[in-house]
C-alpha positions as CSV (number, residue, x, y, z in Angstrom):
1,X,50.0,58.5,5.7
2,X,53.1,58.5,8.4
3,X,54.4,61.7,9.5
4,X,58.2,61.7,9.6
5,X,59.2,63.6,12.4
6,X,62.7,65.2,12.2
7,X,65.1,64.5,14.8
8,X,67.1,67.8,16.1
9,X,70.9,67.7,15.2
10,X,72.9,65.9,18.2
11,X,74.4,68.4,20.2
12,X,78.3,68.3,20.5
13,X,79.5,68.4,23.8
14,X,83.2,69.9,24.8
15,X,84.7,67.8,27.7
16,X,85.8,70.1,30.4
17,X,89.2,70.6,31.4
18,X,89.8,69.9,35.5
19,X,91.3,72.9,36.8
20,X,95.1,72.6,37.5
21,X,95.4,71.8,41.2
22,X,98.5,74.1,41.3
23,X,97.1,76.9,39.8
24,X,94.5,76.6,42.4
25,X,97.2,76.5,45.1
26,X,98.5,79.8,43.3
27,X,95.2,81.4,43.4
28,X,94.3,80.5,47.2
29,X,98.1,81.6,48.6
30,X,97.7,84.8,46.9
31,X,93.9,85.1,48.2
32,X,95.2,84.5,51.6
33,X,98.4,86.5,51.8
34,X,95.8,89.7,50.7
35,X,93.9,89.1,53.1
36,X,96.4,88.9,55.8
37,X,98.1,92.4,54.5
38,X,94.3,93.7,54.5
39,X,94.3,92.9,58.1
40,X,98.1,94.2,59.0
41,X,97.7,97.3,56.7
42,X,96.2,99.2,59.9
43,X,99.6,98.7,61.9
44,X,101.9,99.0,59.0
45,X,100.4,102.3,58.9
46,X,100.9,103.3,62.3
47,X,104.7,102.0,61.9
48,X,105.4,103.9,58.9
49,X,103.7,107.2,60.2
50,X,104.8,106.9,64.2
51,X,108.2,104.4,64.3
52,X,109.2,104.5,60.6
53,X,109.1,107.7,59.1
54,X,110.4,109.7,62.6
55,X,113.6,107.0,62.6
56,X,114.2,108.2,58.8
57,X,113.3,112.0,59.5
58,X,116.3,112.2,62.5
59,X,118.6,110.6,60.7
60,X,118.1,113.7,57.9
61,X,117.9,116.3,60.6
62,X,121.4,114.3,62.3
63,X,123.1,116.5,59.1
64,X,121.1,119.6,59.4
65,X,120.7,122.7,61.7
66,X,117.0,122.4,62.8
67,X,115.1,124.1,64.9
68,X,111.4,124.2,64.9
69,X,109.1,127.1,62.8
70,X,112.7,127.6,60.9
71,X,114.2,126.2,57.3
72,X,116.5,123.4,57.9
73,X,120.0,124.0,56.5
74,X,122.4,121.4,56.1
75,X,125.8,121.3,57.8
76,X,127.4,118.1,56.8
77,X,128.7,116.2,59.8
78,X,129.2,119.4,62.2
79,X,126.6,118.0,64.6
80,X,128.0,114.7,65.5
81,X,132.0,117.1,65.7
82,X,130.4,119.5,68.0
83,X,128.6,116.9,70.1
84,X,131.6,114.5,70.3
85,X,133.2,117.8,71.7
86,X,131.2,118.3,74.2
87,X,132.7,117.7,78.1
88,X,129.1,115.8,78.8
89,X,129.5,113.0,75.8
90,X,132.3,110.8,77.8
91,X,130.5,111.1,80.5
92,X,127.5,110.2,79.5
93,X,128.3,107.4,77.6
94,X,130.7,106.1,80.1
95,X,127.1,106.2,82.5
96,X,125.2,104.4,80.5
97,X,128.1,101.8,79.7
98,X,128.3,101.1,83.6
99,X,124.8,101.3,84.0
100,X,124.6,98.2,81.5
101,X,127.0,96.5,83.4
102,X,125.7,96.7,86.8
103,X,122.2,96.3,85.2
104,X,123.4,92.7,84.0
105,X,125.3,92.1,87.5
106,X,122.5,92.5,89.3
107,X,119.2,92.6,87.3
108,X,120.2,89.5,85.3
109,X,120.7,87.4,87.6
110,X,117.9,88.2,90.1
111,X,115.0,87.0,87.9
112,X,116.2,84.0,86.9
113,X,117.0,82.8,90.6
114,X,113.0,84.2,91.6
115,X,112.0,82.0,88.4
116,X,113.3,78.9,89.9
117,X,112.2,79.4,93.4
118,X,108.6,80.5,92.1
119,X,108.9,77.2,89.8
120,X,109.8,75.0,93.2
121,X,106.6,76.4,95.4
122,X,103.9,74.2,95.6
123,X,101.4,76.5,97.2
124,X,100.0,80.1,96.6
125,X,102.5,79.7,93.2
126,X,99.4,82.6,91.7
127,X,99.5,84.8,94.4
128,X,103.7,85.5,94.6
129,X,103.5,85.9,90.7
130,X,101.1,88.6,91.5
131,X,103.6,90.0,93.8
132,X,106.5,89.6,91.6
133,X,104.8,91.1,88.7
134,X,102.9,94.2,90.5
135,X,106.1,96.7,90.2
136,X,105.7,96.2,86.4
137,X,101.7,97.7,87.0
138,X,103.3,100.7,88.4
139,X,103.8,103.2,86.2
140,X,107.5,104.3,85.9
141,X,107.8,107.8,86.7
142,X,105.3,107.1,89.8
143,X,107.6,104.1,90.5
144,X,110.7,106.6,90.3
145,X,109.0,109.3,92.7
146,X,108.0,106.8,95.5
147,X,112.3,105.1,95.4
148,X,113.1,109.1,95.2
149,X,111.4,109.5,98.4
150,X,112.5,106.2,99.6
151,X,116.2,107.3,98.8
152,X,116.2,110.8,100.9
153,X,119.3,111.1,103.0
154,X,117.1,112.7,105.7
155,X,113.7,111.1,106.3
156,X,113.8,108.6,103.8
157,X,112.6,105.1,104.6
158,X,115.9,103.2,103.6
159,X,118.2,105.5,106.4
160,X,115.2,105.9,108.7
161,X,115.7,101.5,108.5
162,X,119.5,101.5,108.7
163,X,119.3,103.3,112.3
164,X,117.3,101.2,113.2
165,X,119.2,98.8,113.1
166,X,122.5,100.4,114.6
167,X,124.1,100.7,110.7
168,X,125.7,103.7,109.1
169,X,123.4,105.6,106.6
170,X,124.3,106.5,102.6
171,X,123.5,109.3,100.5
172,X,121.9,106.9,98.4
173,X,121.2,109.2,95.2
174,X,122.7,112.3,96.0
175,X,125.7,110.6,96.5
176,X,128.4,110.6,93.5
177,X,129.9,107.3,94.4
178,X,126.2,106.0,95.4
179,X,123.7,107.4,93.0
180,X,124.1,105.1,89.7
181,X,124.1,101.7,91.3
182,X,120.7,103.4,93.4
183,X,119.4,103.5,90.0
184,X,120.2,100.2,89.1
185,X,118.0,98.8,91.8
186,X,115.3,100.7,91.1
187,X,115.5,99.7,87.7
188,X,115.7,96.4,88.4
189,X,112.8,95.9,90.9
190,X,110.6,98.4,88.1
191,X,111.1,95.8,85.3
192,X,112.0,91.6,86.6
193,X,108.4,91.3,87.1
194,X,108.2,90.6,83.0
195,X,111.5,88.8,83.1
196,X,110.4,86.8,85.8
197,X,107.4,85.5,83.9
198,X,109.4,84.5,80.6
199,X,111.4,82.7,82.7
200,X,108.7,81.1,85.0
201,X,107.4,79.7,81.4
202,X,110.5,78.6,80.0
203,X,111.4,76.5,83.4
204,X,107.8,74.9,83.0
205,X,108.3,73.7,79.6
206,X,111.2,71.6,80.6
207,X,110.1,67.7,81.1
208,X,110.5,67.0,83.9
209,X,112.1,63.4,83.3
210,X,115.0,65.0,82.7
211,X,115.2,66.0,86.5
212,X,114.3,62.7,87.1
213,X,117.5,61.1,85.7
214,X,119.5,63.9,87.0
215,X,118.1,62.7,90.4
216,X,118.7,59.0,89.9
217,X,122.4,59.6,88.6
218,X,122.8,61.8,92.5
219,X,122.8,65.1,91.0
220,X,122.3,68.0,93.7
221,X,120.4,71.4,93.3
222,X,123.1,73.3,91.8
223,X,124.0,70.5,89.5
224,X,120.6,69.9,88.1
225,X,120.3,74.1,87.8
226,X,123.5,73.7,85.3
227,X,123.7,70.9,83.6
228,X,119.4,70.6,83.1
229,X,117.7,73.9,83.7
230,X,120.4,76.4,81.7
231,X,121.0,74.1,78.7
232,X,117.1,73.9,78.3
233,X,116.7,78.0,78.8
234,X,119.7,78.6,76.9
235,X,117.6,80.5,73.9
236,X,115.3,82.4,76.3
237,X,118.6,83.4,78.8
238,X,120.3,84.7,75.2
239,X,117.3,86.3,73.9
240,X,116.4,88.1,77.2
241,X,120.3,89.5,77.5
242,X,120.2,90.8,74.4
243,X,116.7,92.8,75.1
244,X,118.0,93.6,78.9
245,X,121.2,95.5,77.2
246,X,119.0,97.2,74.6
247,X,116.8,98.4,77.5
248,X,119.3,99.3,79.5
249,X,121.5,101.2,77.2
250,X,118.2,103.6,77.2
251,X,117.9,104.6,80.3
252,X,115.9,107.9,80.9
253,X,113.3,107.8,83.5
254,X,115.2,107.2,86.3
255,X,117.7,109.7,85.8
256,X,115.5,112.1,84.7
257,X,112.7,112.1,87.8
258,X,115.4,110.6,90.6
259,X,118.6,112.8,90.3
260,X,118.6,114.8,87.4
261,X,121.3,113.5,86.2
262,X,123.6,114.6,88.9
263,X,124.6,114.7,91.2
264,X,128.4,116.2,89.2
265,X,126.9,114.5,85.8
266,X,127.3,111.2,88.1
267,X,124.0,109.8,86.2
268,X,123.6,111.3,83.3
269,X,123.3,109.0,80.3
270,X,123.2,108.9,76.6
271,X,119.1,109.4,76.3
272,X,119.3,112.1,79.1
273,X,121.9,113.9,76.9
274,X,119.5,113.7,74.1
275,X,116.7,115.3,75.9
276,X,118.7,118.3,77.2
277,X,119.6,119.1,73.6
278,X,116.9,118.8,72.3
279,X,114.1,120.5,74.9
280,X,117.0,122.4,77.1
281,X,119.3,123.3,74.4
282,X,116.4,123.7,71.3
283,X,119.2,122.0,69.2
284,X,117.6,119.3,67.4
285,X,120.1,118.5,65.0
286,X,122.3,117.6,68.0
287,X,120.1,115.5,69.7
288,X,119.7,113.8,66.5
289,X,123.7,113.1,65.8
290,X,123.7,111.4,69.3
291,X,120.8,109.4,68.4
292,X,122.1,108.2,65.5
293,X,125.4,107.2,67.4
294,X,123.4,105.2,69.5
295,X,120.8,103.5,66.8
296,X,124.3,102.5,65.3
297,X,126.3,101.0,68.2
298,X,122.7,99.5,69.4
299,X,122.1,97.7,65.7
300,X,126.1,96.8,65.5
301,X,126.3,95.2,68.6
302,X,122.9,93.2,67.9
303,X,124.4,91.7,64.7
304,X,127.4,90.8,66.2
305,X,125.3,89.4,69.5
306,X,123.1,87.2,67.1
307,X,126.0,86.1,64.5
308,X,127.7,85.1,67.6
309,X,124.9,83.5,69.5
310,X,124.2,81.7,66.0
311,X,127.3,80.2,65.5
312,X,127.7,78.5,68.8
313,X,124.4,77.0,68.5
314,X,125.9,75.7,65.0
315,X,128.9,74.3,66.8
316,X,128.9,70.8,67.6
């Protein structure tokens, strides 16, 4: 007698659905974008807590009487009334405006022409970067203290040079008429090493058959610097103003270790007037209210720099 053996009932199998290739996208941006904010959440904390929250914090105190170890007590807009009041506010701002000015005269300029000579050498290019870029090493206020010694009206090296050669000698610093445009040069030879570089780069990045046929149509030197080299470093020249005027209009270090701001308030600036508030006058809310002035002409004249630089890049 057969056995019938019983088959088991056929098992029903679902098909499977192929995962949407968009969602997948979806999944993997938002994978990576967490990842990347898990790697910058270390420095957004140190802007929030050291760049951040102190910009915030002096704009509050701009409106308050402050002084450390006492309750703050808020006084409207008295601090930016008494400070525009004070005899030192044209004065410095009148400084640091000039400052600017001569920085751009003389600072701008300077680089760029050490850029294209550097770019022209065909030996020891390494070593006359090095040299370019070692004031930048230094750190400032040593760099201030050696051009303080090298500015002293009695045995300072730049006199003790002019008799030698037969040439009348200048106050340099101590002088009134004298002492800003000193610190202008010393600014200027503290800080092109960097601006020397970006330019060095830029120059380099140009083809160079566009020298070529400048060449070939009998352009000269200064013709091929205008109508090749500048056109090409246009962005980089535009970009490096703007952070030159910034940098300038923050000037502290010189005045501070060279002159003191004198001599007869000759060099003192907007940032110097902010420290002597704050740490010679213990008025805080002060040296806030002139901060603030200067945050705000500093971010107005940036917009109007870029939306200006903008458009005639837009212009045909």
């Amino acid at each position: 007698m057969t056995k019938t053996v019983e088959r088991p009932p056929a098992l029903r199998v679902r098909p499977v659905k192929a995962p949407s290739p968009a969602g997948d996208r979806r999944r993997r941006r938002l994978t990576d974008h967490l990842r990347a904010y898990g790697f910058l959440l270390g420095g957004l904390i140190c802007f929030a807590l050291f760049s951040w929250y102190p910009a915030v914090r002096a704009v509050v105190i701009a409106f308050q009487k402050y002084t450390p170890g006492s309750d703050p007590e808020w006084v409207g807009t008295a601090n930016f009334t008494r400070v525009w009041q004070d005899p030192e506010f044209a004065a410095a701002w009148r400084n640091t405006l000039t400052f600017t000015l001569l920085a751009l005269l003389i600072g701008f300029a300077i680089p760029f022409v050490l850029a294209l000579v550097l770019n022209e050498l065909r030996h020891a290019k390494a070593f006359f970067r090095v040299v370019v870029y070692l004031p930048v090493m230094i750190p400032p206020v040593v760099s201030a203290l050696l051009w303080k010694w090298f500015y002293d009206p009695g045995a300072g090296l730049a006199n003790e040079a002019l008799r030698l050669l037969h040439l009348p000698t200048s106050n340099w610093s101590n002088g009134a008429d004298t002492a800003l445009v000193s610190l202008v040069i010393v600014a200027t030879w503290a800080t092109m090493g960097g601006t020397v570089l970006i330019y060095l780069a830029a120059l380099q990045s140009i083809p160079g058959e566009l020298y070529e046929a400048a060449e070939l149509d009998g352009a000269n030197l200064l013709q091929r610097v205008r109508h090749v080299t500048v056109p090409q470093t246009r962005f980089v020249i535009l970009m490096l103003m703007l952070l030159q005027i910034i940098a300038t209009m923050q000037v502290f270090t010189e005045p501070f270790v060279i002159t003191g701001g004198g001599p007869e308030n000759a060099t003192v600036t907007v940032l110097y007037l902010i420290y002597k508030y704050a740490f010679l006058y213990n008025d805080f809310g002060g040296a806030c209210a002139l901060s603030v002035m200067l945050l705000a002409l500093l971010g107005a004249f940036s917009a109007v720099y870029l939306r200006l630089t903008r458009s005639g890049e837009e212009a045909p």
